[in-house]
N, C-alpha and C positions, 0 to 999 in steps of 0.2 A: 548567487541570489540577486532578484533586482535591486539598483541603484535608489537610493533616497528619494530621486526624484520623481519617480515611479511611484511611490508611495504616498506621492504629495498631491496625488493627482486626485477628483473625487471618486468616489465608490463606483458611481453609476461607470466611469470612464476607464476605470481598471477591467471592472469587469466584462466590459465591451471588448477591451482587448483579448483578454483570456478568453470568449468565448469564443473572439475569432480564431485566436491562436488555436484553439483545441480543436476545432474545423478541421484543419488546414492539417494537424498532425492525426489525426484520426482518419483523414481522406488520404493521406499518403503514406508512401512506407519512408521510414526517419532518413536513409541515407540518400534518396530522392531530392528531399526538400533544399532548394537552393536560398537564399537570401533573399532574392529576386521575390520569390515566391512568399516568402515571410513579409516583408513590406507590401506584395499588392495584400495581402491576405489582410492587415490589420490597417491598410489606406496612409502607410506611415511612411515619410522622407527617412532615409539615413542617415540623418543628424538625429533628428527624434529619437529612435528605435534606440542609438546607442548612448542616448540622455538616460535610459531605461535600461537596459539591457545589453551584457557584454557582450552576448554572441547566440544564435541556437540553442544552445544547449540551455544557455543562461533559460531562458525561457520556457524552455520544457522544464527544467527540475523545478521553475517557479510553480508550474502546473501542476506538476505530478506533488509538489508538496502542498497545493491547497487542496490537492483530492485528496490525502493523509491526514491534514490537519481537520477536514472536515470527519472524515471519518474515527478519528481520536476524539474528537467532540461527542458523537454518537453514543460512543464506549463511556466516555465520562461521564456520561450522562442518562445512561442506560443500567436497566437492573443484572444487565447480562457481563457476569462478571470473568466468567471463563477463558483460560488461555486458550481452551482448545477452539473457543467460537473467535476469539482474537486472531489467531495464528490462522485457522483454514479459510477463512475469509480474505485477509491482510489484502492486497494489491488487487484478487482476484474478481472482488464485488462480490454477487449473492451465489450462493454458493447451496443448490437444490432447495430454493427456495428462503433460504437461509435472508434475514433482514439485513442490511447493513446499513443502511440510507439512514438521514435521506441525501442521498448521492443523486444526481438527473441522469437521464439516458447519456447526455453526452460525456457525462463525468466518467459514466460505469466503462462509456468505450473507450476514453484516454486511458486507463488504469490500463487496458488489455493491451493497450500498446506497447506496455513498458517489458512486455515477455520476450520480444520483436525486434526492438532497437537496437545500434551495434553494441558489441561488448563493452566499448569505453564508457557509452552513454551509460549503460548498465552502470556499472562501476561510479562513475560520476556522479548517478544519482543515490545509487547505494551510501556514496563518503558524504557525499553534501545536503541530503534529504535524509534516508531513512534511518539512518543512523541517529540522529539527535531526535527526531520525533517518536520513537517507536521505544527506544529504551524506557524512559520516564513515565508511559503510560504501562508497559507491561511490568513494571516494578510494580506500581500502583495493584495491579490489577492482582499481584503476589498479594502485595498486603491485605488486604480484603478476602482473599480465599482463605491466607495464614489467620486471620482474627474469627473468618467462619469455621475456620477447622479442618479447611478442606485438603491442606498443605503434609506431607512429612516434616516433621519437624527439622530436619536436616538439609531440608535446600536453603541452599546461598543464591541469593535473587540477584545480584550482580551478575550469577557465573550462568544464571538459567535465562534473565535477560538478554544476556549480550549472546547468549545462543539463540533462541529466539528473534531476537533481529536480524540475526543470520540468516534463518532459517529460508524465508522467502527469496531472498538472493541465493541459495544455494540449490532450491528446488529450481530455482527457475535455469541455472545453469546445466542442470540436472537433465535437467526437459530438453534445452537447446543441444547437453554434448547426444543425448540417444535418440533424439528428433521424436519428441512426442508432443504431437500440436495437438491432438483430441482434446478438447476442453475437458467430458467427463473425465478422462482415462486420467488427467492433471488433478481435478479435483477427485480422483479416488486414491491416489498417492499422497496426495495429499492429507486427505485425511487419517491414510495409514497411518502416517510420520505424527502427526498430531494424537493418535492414541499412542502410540509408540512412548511419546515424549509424557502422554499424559500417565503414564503407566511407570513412571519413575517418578513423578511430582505427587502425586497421589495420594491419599491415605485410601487401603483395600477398598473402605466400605465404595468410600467417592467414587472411585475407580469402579467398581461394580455396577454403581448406579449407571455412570457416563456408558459404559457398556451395553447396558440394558436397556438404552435412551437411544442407542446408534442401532441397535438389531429392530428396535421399533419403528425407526427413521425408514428403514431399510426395507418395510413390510410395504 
């Protein structure tokens, strides 16, 4: 994650950076981008850069977790309580119309990068990003279904979370071992997996509802 000093900086001047940065990884494929290329992109000496930032990588996961953390805000603050709207969305943005914002056009295209970038990076961002961001809100998001009733009374949110956070690193690895770049063909696997899941979290009635909600979607 960024350096202190980075954070010290004003708003206007962070953000300036990260929209260059976001440019610059959206315009290229990840293992392309040189160093070279990251300094002209954000107009930075390399003393600055690494006042800030430890390397590449450093600064994509900076990225890809303010497009997470934005997107957790959305959820916390939104009447849309549902794992299954949380989970089919997660990295992917909107999802047949589906809201997730307010995310910007450029934000929606960094998130799609993250399907794309080498395995480490994957990885990297999986241990150092989405792992502390994503647990706490889908626990959150347990409790609130558990108090509407929407829950079996026999899930353990620890064990449903930490699969859940999974989950999106795991389709994505999914996609990349059987080569499925079709965006639909991603989001309708997706959504299988997320009834799938929703069909053991469930109480019948809920489950039937969500059911009848998806054949409607469908029409």
């Amino acid at each position: 994650m960024p350096k202190n000093t980075f954070f010290r900086l004003e708003e206007a001047r962070r953000e300036e950076i990260s929209n260059s940065a976001m440019h610059l990884f959206v315009n290229n494929l990840y293992e392309d981008i040189t160093m070279k290329m990251v300094l002209d992109s954000l107009s930075m000496h390399p003393g600055t850069f690494y006042r800030y930032f430890e390397d590449k990588d450093d600064l994509y996961c900076h990225l890809i977790r303010n497009v997470t953390q934005k997107r957790a805000a959305y959820f916390n603050n939104s009447s849309e309580d549902s794992l299954y709207s949380y989970f089919l969305t997660g990295l992917f943005g909107n999802v047949n119309g589906m809201v997730t914002e307010p995310l910007n056009e450029l934000e929606i295209k960094l998130t799609k990068t993250f399907s794309y970038v080498p395995e480490n990076i994957l990885l990297k961002v999986y241990v150092n990003v989405l792992k502390g961001e994503s647990f706490p809100l889908i626990k959150d998001i347990l409790r609130r279904m558990r108090v509407d009733g929407h829950l079996r009374p026999d899930v353990d949110d620890d064990l449903i979370s930490f699969m859940f956070e999974s989950m999106q690193l795991n389709l994505i690895m999914f996609f990349r071992e059987f080569d499925i770049k079709d965006s639909k063909l991603q989001h309708k696997i997706s959504k299988y997996f997320a009834e799938f899941m929703g069909h053991g979290l469930l109480e019948d009635h809920k489950y039937s509802e969500m059911v009848s909600d998806l054949k409607g979607e469908r029409k």
